[in-house]
C-alpha positions as CSV (number, residue, x, y, z in Angstrom):
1,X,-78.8,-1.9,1.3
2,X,-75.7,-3.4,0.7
3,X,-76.7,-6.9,1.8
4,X,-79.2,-6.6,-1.1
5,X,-77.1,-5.9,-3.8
6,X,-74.8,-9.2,-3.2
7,X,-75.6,-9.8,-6.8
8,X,-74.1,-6.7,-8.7
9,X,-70.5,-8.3,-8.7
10,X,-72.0,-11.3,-10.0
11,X,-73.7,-9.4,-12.7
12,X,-70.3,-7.6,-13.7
13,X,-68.4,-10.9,-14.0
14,X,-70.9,-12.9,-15.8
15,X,-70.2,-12.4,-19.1
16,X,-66.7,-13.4,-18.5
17,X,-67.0,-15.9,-17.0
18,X,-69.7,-16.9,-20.0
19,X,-67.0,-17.0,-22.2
20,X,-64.4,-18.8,-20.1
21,X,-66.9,-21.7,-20.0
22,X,-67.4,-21.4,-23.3
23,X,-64.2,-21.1,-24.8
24,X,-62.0,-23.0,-22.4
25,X,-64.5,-24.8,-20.0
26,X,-66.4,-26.4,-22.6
27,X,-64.0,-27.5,-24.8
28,X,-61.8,-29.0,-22.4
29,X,-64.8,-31.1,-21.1
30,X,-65.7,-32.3,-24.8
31,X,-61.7,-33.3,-25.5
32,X,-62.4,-35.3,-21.9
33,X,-65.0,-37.3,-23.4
34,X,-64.1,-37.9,-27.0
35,X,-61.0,-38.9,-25.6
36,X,-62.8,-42.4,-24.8
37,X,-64.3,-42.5,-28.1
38,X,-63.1,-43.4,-31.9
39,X,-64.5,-40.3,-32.9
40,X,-63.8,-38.9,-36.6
41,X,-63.8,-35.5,-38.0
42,X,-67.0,-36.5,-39.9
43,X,-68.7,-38.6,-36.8
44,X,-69.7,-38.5,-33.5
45,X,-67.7,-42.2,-32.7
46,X,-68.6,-44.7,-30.6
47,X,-67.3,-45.4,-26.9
48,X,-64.3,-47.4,-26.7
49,X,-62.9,-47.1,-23.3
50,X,-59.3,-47.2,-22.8
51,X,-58.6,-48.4,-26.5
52,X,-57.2,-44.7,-27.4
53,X,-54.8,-45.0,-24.5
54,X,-53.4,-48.2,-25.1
55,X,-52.9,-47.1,-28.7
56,X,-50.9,-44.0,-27.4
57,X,-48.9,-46.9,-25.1
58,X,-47.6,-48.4,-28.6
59,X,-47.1,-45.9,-30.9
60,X,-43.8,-44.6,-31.7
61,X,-44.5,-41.5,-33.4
62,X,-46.0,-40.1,-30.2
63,X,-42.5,-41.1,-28.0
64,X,-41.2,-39.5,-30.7
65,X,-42.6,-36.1,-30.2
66,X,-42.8,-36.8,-26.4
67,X,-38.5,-37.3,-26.7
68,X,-38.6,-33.9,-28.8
69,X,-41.1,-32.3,-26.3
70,X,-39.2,-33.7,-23.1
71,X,-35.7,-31.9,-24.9
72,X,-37.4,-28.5,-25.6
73,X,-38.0,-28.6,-21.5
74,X,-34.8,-29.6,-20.9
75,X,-33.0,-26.6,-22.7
76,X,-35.5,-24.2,-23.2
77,X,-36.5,-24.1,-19.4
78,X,-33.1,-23.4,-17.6
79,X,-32.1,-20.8,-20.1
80,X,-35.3,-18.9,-19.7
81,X,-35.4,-19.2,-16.2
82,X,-31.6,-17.7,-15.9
83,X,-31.4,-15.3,-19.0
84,X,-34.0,-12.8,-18.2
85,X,-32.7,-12.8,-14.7
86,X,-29.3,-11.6,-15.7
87,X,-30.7,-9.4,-18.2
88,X,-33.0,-8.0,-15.8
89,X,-30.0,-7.3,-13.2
90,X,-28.6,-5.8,-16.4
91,X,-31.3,-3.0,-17.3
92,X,-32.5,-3.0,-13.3
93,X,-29.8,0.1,-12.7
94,X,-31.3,3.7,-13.0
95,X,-29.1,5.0,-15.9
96,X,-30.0,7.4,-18.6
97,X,-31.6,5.9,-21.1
98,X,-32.1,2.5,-19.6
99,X,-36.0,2.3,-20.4
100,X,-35.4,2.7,-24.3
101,X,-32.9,-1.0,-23.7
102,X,-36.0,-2.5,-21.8
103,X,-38.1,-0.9,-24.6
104,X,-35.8,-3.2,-27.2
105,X,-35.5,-6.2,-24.9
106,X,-39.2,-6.1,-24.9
107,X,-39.8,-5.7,-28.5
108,X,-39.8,-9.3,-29.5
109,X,-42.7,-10.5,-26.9
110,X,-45.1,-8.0,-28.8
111,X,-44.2,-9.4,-32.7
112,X,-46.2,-12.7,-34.2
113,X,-44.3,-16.1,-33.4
114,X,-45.5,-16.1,-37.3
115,X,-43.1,-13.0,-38.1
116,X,-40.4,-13.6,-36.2
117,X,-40.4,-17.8,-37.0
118,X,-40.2,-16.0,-40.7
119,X,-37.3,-14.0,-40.3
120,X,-35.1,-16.5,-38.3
121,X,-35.9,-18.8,-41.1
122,X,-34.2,-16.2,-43.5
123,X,-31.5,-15.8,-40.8
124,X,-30.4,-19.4,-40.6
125,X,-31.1,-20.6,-44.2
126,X,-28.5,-21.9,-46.5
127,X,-27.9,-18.9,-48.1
128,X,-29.1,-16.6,-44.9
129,X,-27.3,-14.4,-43.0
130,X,-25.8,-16.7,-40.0
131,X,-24.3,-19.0,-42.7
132,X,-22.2,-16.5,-44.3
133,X,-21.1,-15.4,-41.7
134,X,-20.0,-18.5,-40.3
135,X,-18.8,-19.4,-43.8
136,X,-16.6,-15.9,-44.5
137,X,-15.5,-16.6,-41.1
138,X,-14.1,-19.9,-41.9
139,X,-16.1,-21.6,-38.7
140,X,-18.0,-24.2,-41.0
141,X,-16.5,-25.6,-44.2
142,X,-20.1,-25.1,-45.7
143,X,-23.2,-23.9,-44.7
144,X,-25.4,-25.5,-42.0
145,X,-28.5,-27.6,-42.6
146,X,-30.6,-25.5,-39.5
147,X,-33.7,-25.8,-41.4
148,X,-33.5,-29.1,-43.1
149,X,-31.9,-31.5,-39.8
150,X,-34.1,-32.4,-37.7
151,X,-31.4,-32.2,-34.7
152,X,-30.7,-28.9,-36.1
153,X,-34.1,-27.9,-36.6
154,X,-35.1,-28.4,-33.2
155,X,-32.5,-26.1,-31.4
156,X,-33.2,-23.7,-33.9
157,X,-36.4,-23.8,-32.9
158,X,-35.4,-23.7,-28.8
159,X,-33.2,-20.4,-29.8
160,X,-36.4,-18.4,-31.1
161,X,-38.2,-19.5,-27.9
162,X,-35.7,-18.7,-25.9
163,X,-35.1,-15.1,-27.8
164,X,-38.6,-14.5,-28.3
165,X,-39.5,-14.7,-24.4
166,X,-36.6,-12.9,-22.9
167,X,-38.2,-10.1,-22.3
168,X,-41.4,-11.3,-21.4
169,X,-39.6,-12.6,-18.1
170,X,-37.3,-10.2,-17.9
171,X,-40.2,-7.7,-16.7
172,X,-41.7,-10.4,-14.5
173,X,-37.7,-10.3,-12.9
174,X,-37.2,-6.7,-12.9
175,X,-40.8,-6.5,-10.6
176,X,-38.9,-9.2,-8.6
177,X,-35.9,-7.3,-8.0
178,X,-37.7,-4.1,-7.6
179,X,-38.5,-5.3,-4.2
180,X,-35.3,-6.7,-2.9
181,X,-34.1,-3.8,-0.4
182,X,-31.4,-2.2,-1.0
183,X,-29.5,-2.3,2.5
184,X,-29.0,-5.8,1.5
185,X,-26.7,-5.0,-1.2
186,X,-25.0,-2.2,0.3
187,X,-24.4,-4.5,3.4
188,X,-23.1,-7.1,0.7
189,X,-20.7,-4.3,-0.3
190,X,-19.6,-3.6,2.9
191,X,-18.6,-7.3,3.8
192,X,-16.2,-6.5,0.2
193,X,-19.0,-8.9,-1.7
194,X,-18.3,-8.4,-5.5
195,X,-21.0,-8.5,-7.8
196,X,-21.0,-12.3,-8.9
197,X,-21.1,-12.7,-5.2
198,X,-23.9,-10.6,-4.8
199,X,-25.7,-11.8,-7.6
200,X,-25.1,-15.3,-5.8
201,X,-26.5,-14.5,-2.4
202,X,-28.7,-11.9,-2.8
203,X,-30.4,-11.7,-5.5
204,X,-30.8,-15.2,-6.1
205,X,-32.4,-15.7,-2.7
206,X,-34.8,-13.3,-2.7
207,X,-36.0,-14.2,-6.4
208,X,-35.7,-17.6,-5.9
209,X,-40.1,-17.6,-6.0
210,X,-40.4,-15.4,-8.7
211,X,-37.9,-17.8,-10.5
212,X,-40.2,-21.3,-9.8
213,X,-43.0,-19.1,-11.2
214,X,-41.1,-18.3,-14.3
215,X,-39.8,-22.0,-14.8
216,X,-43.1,-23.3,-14.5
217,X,-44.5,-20.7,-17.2
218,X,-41.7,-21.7,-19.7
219,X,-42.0,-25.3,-18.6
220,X,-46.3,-24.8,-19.8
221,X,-45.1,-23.3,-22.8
222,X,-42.8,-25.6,-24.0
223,X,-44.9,-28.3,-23.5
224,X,-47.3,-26.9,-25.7
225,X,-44.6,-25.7,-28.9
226,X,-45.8,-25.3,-32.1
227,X,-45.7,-22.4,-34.3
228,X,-41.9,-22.2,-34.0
229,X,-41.6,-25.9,-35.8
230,X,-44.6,-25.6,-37.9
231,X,-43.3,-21.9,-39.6
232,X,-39.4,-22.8,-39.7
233,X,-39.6,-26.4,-41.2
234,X,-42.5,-24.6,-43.9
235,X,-45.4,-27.2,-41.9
236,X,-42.8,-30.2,-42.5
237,X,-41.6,-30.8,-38.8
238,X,-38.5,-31.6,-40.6
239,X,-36.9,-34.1,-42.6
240,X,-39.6,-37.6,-42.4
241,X,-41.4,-35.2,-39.4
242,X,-38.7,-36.1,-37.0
243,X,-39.0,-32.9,-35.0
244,X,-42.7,-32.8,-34.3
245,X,-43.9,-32.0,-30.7
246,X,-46.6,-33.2,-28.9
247,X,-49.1,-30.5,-29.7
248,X,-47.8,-30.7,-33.4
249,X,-48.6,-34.6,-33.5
250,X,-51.7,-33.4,-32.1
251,X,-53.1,-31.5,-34.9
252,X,-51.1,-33.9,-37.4
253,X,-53.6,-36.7,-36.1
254,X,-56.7,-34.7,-35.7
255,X,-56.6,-32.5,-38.7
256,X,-59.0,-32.9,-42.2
257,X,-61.8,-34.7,-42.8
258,X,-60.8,-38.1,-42.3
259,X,-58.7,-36.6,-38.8
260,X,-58.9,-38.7,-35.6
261,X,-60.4,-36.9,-33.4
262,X,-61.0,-39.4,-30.8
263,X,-57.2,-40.4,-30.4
264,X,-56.3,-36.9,-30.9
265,X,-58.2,-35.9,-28.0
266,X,-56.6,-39.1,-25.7
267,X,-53.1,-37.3,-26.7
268,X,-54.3,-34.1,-25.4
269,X,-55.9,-35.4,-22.5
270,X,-52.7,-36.8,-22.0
271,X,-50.9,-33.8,-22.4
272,X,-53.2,-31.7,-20.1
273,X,-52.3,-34.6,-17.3
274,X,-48.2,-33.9,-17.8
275,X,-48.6,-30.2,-18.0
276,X,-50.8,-30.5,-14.9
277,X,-48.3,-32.4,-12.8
278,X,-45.4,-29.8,-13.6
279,X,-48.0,-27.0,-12.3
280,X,-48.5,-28.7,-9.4
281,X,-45.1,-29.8,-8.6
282,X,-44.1,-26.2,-9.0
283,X,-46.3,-25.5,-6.1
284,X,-44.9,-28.1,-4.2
285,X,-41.2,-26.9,-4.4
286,X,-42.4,-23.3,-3.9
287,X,-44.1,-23.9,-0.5
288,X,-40.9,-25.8,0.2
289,X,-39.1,-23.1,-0.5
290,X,-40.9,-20.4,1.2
291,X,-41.3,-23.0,4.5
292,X,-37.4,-23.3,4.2
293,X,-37.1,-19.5,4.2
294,X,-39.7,-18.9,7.1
């Protein structure tokens, strides 16, 4: 009887997986071929072979964004990897009340990048909150350019991210430490370990998987940074676009009727390749790691 139903699971997970081919599947296979096209918004293109890609090879706006992309890894990345894990060692103790700080940590993962980009653009504007503070305060002479400097810009931008997803890893951390046993602790304690000490060769340790997998999260997210620019510079990218990421040069490029879809497509081709390689070089170091540890 059983042998005869080998279908019914099938049957269950066809119409998702119906719409993962559809809507990430198919797609993805179209950018792959347009990608050796010229193909406009309003045409189908012709094939050109590698001609997109050795466009991409010379133009400067795309290092541009590449440079911006590559510095949004570079600081975004650590600090989400190591903030949510000392804020997860933080609300990890059973205290009173503790779940209603998780409850706030968490908040910010649930709101609309849209929202929250809005409200840290009142925050940091001229005549926003953070600048008269800083001005009453006599830290800065006058208040800061953080929405209209492109260096500025883009750290402002790296601050929401990194606010933003806090908590988001901060629960993937606090399942982490919910398995480390306790006897390792208490025999830390024992041995007159402090709690930096502990922090340092315990917890690290035993989270040191959980914190690849939450590295190579941020590091896929990052690569892909949009909204944050696009709602805090008002769809500018800053002064002359000089903050623009990769995915933002991507819709720059491909967007309206006259939008290149073909190069747009090599860029994002291009982009899949890089974010790819991080994936899989997270996998490497992980089964380093865990070989090290067995």
């Amino acid at each position: 009887m059983i042998g005869r139903r080998w279908y019914v699971p099938w049957l269950f997970l066809t119409p998702a997986l119906l719409v993962t081919a559809l809507m990430t599947w198919g797609p993805l296979a179209n950018t792959g071929v347009l990608a050796f096209t010229d193909a406009q918004a309003l045409g189908g293109g012709q094939f050109t072979g590698l001609a997109n890609f050795t466009r991409l090879a010379d133009d400067t706006e795309f290092f541009r964004a590449l440079g911006n992309t590559a510095l949004y890894l570079v600081v975004v990345v650590p600090a989400l990897v190591l903030l949510p894990l000392l804020l997860a060692q933080l609300v990890h103790a059973k205290l009173p009340g503790i779940g209603a700080f998780r409850a706030v940590f968490y908040t910010p993962v649930i709101a609309s990048m849209v929202v929250v980009g809005l409200i840290w653009s009142w925050l940091l504007s001229s005549d926003g909150l953070v600048n008269a503070v800083l001005v009453k305060l006599r830290v800065v002479a006058e208040p800061l350019p953080f929405l209209t400097d492109a260096t500025l810009l883009l750290f402002a931008c790296m601050l929401v991210t990194v606010w933003k997803g806090l908590g988001y890893y901060m629960v993937i951390y606090l399942a982490a430490l919910s398995n480390v046993p306790n006897e390792l602790y208490e025999a830390a304690r024992v041995d007159g370990a402090g709690a930096v000490r502990r922090f340092r060769s315990v917890t690290v340790p035993t989270v040191r998987p959980t914190m690849l997998l939450v590295g190579t999260l941020a590091a896929i997210s990052a690569t892909k940074v949009f909204a944050e620019i696009y709602v805090m510079s008002s769809g500018t990218a800053g002064p002359g676009g000089q903050a623009k990421s990769i995915v933002y040069y991507i819709r720059e490029v491909g967007l309206g009727v006259d939008g290149e879809i073909g190069y747009a497509s090599a860029m994002s081709l291009t982009l899949f390749v890089g974010t790819l390689g991080l994936s899989v070089l997270a996998l490497v170091l992980r089964r380093r790691s865990e070989r090290n540890e067995a």
